[in-house]
N, CA, C and O atoms as a MOPAC input file, in Angstrom:
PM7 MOZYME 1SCF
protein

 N      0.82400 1    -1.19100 1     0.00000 1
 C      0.00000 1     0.00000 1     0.00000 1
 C      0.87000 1     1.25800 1     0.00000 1
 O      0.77200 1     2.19100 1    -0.79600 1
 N      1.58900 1     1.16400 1     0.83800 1
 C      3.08400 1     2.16100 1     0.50700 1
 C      3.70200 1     2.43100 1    -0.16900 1
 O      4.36600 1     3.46100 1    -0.05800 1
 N      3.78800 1     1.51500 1    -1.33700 1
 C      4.61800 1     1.61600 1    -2.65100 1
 C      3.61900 1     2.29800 1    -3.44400 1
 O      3.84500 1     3.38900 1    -3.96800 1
 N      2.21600 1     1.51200 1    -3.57300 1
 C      1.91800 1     2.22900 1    -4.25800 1
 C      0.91100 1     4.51200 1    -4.11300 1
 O      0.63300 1     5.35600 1    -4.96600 1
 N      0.79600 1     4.46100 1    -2.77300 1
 C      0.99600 1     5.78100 1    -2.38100 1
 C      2.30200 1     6.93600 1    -2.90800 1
 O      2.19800 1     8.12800 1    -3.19900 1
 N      3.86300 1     5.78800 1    -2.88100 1
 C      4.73200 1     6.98600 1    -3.43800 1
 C      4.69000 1     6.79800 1    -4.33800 1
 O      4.85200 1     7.88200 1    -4.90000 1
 N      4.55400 1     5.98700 1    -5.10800 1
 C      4.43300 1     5.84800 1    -6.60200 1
 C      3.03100 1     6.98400 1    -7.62100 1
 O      3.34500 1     7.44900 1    -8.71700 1
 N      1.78200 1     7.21500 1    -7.09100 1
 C      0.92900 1     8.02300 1    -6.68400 1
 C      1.19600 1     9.56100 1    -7.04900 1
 O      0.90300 1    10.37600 1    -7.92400 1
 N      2.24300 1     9.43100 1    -5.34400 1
 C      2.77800 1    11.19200 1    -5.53800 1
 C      3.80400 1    10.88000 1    -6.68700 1
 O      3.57200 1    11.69600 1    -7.57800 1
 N      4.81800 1    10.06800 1    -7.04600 1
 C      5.62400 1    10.55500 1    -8.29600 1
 C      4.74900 1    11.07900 1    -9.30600 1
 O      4.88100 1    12.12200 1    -9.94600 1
 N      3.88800 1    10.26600 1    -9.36300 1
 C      3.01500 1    10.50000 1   -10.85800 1
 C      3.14500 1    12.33400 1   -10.87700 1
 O      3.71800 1    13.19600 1   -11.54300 1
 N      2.12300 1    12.23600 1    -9.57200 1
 C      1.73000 1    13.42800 1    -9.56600 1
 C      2.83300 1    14.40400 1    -9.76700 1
 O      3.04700 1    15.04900 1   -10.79300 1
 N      3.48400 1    14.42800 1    -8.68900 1
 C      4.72700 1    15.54100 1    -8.88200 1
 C      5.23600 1    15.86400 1   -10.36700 1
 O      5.51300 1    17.01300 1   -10.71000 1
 N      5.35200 1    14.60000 1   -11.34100 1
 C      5.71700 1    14.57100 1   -12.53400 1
 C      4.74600 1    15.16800 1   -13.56800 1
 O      5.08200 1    15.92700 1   -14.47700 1
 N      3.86000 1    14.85700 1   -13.38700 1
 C      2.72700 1    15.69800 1   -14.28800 1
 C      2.42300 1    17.19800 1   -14.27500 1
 O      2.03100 1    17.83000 1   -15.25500 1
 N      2.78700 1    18.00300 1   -12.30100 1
 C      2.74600 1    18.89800 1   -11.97500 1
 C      4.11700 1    19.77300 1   -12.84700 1
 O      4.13800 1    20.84000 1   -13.45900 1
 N      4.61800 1    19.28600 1   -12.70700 1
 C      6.36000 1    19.50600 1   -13.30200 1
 C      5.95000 1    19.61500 1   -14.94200 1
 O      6.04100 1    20.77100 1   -15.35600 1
 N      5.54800 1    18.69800 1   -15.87500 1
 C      5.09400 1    18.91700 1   -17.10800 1
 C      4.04100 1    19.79500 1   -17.04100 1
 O      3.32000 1    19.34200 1   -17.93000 1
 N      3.42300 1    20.81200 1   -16.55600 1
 C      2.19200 1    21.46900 1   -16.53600 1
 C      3.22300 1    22.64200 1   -16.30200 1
 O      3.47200 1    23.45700 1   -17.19100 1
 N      3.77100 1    22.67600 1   -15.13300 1
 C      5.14300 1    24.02500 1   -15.46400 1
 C      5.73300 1    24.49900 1   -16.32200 1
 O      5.79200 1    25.64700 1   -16.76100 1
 N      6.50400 1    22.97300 1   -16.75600 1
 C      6.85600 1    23.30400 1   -18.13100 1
 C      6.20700 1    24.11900 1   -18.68000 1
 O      6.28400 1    25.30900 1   -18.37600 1
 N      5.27400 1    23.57800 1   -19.78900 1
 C      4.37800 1    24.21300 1   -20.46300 1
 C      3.69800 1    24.93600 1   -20.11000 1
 O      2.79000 1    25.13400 1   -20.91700 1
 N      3.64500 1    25.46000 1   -19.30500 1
 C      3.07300 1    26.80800 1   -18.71300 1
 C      4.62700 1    28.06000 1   -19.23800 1
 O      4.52400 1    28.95800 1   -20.07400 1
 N      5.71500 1    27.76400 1   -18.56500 1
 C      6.42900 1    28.94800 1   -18.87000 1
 C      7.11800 1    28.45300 1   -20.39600 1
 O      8.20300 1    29.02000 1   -20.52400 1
 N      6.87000 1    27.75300 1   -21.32700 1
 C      6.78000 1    27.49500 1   -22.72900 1
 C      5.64000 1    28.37200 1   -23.08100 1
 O      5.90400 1    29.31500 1   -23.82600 1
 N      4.69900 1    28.26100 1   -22.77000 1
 C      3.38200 1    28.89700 1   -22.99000 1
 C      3.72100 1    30.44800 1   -22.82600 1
 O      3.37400 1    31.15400 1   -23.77200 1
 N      4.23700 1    30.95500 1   -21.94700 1
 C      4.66900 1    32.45400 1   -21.58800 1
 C      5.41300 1    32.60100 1   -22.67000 1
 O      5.02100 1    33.36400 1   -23.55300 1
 N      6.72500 1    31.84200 1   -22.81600 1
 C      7.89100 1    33.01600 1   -23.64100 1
 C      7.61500 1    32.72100 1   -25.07000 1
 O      8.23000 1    33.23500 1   -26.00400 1
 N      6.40700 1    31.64000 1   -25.20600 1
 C      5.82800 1    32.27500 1   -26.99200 1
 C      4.84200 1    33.77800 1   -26.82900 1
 O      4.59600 1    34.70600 1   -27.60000 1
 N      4.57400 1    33.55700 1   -25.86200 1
 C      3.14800 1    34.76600 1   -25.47000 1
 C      4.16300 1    36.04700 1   -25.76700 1
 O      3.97200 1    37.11400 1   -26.35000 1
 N      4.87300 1    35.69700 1   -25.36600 1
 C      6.35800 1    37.20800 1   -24.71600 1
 C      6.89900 1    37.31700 1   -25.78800 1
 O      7.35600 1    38.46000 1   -25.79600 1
 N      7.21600 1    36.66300 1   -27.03300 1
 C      7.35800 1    36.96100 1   -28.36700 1
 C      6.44900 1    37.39800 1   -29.31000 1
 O      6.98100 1    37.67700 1   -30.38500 1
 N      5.33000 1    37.53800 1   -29.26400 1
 C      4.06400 1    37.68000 1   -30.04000 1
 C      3.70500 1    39.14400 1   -29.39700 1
 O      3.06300 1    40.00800 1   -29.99400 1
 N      4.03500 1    39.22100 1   -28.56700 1
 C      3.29600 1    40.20800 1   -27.48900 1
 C      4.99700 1    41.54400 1   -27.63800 1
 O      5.08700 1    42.74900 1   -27.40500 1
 N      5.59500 1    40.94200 1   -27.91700 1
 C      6.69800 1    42.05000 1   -27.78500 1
 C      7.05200 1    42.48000 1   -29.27000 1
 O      7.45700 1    43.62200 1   -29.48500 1
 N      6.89900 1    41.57700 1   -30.27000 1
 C      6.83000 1    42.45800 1   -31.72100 1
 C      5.20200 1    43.61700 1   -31.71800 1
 O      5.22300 1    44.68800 1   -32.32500 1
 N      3.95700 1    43.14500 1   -30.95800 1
 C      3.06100 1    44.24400 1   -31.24600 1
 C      3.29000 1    45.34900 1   -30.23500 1
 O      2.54000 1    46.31700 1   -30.35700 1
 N      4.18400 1    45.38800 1   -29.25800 1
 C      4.63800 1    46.14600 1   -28.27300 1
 C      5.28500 1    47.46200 1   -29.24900 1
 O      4.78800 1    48.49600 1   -29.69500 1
 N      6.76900 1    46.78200 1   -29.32400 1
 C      7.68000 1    47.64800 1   -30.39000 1
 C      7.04700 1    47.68300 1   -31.38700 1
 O      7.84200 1    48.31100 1   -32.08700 1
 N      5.97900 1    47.43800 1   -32.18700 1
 C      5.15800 1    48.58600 1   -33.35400 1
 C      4.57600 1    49.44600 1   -33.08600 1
 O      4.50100 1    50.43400 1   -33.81600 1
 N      3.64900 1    49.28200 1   -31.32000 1
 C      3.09900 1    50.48800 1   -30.89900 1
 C      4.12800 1    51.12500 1   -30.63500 1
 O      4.29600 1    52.09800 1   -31.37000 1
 N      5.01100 1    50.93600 1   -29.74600 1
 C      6.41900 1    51.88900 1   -29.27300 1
 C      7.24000 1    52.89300 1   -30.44100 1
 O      7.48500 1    54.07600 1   -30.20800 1
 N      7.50700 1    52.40000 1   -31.35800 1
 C      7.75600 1    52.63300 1   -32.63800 1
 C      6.95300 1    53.45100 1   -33.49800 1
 O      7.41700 1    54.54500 1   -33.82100 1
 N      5.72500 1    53.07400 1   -33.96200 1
 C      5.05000 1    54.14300 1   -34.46100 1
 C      4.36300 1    55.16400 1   -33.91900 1
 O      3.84400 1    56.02400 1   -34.63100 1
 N      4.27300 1    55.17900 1   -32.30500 1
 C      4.05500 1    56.09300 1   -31.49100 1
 C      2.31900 1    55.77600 1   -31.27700 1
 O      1.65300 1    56.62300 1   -30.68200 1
 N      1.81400 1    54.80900 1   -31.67700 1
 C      0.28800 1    54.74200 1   -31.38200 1
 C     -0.56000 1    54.96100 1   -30.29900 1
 O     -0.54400 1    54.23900 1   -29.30100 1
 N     -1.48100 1    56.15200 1   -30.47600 1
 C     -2.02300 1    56.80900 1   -29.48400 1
 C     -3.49600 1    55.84600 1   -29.25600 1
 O     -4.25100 1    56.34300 1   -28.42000 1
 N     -3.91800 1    54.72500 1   -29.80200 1
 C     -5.20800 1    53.95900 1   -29.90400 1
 C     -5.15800 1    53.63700 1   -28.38200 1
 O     -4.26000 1    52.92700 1   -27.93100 1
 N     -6.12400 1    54.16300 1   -27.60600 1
 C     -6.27500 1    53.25800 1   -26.66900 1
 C     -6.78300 1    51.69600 1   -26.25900 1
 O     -6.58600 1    50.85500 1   -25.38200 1
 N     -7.58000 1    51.88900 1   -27.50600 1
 C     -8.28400 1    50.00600 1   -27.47400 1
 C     -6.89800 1    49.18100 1   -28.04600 1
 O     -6.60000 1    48.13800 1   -27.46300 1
 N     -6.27100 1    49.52600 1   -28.89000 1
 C     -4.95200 1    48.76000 1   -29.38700 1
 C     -3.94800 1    48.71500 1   -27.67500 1
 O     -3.76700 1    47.68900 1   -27.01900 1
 N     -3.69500 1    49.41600 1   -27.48900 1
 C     -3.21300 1    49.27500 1   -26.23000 1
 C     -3.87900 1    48.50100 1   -24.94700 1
 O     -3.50900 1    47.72000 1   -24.07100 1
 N     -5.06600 1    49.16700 1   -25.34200 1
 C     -5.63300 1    48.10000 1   -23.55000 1
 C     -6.11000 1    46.60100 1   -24.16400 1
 O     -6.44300 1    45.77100 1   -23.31800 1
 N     -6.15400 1    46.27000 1   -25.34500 1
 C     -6.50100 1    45.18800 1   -25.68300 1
 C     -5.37500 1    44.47400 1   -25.44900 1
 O     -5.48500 1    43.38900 1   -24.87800 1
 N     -3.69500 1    45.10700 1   -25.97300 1
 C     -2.50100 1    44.48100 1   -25.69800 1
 C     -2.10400 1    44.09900 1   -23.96400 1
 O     -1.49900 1    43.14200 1   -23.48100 1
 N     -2.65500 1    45.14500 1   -23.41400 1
 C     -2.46800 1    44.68100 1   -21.97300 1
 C     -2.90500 1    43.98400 1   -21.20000 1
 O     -2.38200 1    43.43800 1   -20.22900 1
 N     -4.37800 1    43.94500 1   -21.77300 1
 C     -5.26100 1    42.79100 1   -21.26900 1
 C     -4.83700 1    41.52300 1   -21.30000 1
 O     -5.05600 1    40.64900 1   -20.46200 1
 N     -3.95200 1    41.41600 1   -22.72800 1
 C     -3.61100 1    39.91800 1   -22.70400 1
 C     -2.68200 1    39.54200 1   -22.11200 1
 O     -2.70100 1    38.38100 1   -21.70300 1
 N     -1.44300 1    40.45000 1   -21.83000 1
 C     -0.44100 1    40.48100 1   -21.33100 1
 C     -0.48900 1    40.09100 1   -20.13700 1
 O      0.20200 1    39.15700 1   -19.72800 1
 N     -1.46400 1    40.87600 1   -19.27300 1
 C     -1.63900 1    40.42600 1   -18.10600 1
 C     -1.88000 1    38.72400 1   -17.42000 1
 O     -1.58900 1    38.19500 1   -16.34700 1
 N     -2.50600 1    38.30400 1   -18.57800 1
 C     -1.95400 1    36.66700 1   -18.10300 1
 C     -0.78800 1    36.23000 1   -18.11800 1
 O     -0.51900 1    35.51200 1   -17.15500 1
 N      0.04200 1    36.39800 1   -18.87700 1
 C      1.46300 1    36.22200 1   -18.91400 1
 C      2.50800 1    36.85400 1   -17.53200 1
 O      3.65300 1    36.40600 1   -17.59500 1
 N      2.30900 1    37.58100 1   -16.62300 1
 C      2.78400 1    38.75800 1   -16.20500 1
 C      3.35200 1    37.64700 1   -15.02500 1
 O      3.93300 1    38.14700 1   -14.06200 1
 N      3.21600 1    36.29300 1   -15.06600 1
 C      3.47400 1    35.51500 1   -14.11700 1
 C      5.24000 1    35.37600 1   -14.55200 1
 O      6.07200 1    35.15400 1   -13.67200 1
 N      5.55000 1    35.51000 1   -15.71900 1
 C      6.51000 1    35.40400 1   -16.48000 1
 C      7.71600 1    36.83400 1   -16.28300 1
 O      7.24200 1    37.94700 1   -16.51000 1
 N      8.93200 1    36.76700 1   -15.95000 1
 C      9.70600 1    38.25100 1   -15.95700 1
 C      9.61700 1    38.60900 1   -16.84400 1
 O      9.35700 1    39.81200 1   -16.80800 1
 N      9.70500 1    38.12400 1   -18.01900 1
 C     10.42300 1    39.00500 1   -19.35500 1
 C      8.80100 1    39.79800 1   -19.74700 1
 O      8.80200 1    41.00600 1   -19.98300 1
 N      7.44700 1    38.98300 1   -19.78600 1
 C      6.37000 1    39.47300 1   -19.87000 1
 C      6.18100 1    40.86800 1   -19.19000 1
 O      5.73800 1    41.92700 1   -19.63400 1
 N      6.62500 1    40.53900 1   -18.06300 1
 C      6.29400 1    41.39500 1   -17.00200 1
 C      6.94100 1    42.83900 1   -17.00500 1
 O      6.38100 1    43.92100 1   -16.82800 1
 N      8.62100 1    42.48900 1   -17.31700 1
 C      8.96900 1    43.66000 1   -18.08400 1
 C      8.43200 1    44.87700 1   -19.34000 1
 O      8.64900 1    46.07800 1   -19.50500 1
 N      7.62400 1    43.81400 1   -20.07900 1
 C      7.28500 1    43.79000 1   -21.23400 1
 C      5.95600 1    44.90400 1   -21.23300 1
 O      5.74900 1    45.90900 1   -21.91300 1
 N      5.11700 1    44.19700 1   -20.07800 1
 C      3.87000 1    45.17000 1   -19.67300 1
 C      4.17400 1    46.69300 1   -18.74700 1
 O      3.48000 1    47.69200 1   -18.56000 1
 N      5.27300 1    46.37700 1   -18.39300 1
 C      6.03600 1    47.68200 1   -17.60600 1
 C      6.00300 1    48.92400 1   -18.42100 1
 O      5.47900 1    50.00000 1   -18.13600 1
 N      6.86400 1    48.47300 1   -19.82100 1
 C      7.20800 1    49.59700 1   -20.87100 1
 C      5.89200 1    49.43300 1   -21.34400 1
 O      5.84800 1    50.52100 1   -21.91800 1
 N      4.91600 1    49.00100 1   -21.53600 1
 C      4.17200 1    49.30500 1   -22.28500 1
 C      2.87800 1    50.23300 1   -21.05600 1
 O      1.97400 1    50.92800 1   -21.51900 1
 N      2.98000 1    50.13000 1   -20.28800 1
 C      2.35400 1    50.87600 1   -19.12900 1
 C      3.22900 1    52.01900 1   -18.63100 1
 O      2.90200 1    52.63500 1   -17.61600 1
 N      4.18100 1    52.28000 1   -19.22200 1
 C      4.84200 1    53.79400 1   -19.55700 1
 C      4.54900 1    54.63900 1   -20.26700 1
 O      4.27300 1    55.83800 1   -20.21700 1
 N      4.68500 1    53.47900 1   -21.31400 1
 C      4.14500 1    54.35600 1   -22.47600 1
 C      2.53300 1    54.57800 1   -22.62000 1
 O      1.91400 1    55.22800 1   -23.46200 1
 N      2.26600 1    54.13700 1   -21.98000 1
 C      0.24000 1    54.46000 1   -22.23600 1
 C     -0.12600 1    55.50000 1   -21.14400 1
 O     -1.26300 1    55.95300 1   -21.00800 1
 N      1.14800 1    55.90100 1   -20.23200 1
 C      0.85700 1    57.00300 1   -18.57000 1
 C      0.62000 1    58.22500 1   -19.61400 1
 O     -0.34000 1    58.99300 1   -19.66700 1
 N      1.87300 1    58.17400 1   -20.49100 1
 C      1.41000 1    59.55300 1   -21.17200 1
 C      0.31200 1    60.04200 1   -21.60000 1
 O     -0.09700 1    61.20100 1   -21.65800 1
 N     -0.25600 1    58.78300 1   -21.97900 1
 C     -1.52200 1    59.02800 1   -23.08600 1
 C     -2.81700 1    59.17000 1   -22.13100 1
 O     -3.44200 1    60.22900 1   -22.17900 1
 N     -3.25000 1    58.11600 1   -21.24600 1
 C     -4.06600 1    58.20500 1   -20.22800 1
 C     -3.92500 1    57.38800 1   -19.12600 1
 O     -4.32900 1    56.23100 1   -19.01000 1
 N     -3.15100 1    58.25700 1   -18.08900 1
 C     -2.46500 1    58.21100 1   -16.48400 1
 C     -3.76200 1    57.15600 1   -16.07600 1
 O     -3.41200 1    55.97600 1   -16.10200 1
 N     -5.19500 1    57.38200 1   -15.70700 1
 C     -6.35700 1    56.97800 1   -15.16500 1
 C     -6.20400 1    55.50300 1   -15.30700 1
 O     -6.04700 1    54.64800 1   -14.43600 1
 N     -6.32100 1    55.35400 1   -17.17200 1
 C     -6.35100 1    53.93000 1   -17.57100 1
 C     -5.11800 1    53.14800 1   -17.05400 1
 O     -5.32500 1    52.06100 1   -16.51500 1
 N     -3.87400 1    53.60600 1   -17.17200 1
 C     -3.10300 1    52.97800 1   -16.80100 1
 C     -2.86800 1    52.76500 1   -15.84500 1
 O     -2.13300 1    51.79600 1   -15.65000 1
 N     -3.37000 1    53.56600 1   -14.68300 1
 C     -3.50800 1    53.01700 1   -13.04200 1
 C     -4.25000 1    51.57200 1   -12.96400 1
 O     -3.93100 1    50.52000 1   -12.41100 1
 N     -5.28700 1    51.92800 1   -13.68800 1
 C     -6.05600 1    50.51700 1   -13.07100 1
 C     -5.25500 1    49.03000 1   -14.06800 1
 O     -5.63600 1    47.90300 1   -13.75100 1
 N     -4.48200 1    49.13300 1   -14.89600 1
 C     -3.46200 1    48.41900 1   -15.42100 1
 C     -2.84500 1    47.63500 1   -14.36600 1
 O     -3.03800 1    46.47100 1   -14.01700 1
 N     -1.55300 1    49.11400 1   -13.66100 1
 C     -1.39500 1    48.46800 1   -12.17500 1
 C     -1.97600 1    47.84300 1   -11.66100 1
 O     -1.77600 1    46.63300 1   -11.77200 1
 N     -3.04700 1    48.35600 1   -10.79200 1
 C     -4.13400 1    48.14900 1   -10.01600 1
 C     -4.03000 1    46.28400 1   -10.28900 1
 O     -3.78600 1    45.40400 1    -9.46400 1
 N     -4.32200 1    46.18000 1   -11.76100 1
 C     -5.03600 1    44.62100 1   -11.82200 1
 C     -3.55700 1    43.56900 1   -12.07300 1
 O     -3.46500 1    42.35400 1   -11.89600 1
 N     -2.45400 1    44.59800 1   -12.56400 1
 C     -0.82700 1    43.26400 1   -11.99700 1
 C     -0.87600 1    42.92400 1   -10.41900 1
 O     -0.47300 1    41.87800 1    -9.91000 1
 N     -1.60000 1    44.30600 1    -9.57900 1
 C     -1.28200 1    43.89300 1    -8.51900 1
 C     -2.17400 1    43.04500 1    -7.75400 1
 O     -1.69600 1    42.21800 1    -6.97900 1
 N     -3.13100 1    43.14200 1    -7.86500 1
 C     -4.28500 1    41.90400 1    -7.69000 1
 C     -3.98100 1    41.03000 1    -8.05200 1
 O     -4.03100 1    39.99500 1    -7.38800 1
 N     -3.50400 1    41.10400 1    -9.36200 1
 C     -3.35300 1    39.43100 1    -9.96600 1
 C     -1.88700 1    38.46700 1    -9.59600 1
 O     -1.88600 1    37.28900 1    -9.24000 1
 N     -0.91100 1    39.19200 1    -9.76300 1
 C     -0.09800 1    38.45500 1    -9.22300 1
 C      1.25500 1    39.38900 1    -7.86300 1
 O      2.18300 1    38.82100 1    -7.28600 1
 N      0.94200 1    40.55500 1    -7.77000 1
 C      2.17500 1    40.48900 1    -6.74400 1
 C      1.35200 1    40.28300 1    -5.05100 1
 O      0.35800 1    40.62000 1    -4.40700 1
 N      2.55100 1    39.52300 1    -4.97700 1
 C      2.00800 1    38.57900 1    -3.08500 1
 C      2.41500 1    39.40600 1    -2.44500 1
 O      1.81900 1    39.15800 1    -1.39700 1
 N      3.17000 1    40.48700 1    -2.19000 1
 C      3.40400 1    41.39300 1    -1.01300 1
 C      2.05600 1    41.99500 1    -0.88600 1
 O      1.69300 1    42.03000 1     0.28900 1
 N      1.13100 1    42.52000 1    -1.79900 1
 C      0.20900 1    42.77300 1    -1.63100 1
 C     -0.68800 1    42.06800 1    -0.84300 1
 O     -1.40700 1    42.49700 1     0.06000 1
 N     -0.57700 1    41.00800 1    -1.25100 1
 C     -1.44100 1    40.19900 1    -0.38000 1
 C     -1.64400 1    40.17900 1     0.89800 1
 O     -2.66100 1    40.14500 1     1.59100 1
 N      0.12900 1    40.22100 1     1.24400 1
 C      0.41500 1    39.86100 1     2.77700 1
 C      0.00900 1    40.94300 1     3.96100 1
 O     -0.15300 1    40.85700 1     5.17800 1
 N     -0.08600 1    42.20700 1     2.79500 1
 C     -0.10400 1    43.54600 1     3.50900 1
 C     -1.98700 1    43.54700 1     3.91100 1
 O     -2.46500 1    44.18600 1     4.84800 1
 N     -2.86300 1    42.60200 1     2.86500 1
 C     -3.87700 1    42.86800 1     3.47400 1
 C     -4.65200 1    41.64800 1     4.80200 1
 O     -5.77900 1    41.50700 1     5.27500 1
 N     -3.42100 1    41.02700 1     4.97900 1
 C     -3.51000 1    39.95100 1     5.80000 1
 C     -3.29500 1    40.01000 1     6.86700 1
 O     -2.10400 1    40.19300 1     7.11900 1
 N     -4.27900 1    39.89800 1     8.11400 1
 C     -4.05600 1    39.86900 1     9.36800 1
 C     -4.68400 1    41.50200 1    10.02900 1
 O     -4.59800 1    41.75600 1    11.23000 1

């Protein structure tokens, strides 16, 4: 019954481990796709706000990822100029979504 319990968790652990994988496989194609439409907005100077918040929207799933995360940084620079408001709540939703200091600060 013991053998087969650790045998059980290997599975598991191993499948958890292939789901990682492909999870940050899954990011740094996202982070290539997402960083050529970055540098065309950056580049041609595009003032569209739906082109932009549509790009960030997606980004924001990725943001679990550094290079993503970088990625949504400059591009939430570049959109302060255009409209400060929108791009707060940008923040606002990286920080909900993934930074944990936040969390901890509303804990207890």
């Amino acid at each position: 019954m013991n053998s087969q319990h650790d045998q059980s968790m290997t599975d598991m652990v191993q499948t958890i481990r292939k789901i990682a994988v492909a999870q940050q496989q899954l990011a740094h194609q996202a982070e290539q796709q997402y960083s050529l439409e970055v540098e065309s907005i950056l580049r041609d100077q595009c003032r569209e706000p739906k082109c932009i918040e549509c790009l960030l929207d997606g980004m924001l799933d990725f943001c679990f990822d550094d290079e993503m995360l970088l990625l949504y940084k400059d591009l939430c620079r570049y959109y302060f100029k255009i409209d400060p408001v929108a791009t707060a709540s940008y923040v606002y939703a990286y920080r909900e979504m993934w930074d944990e200091e936040e969390d901890f600060k509303n804990v207890g």
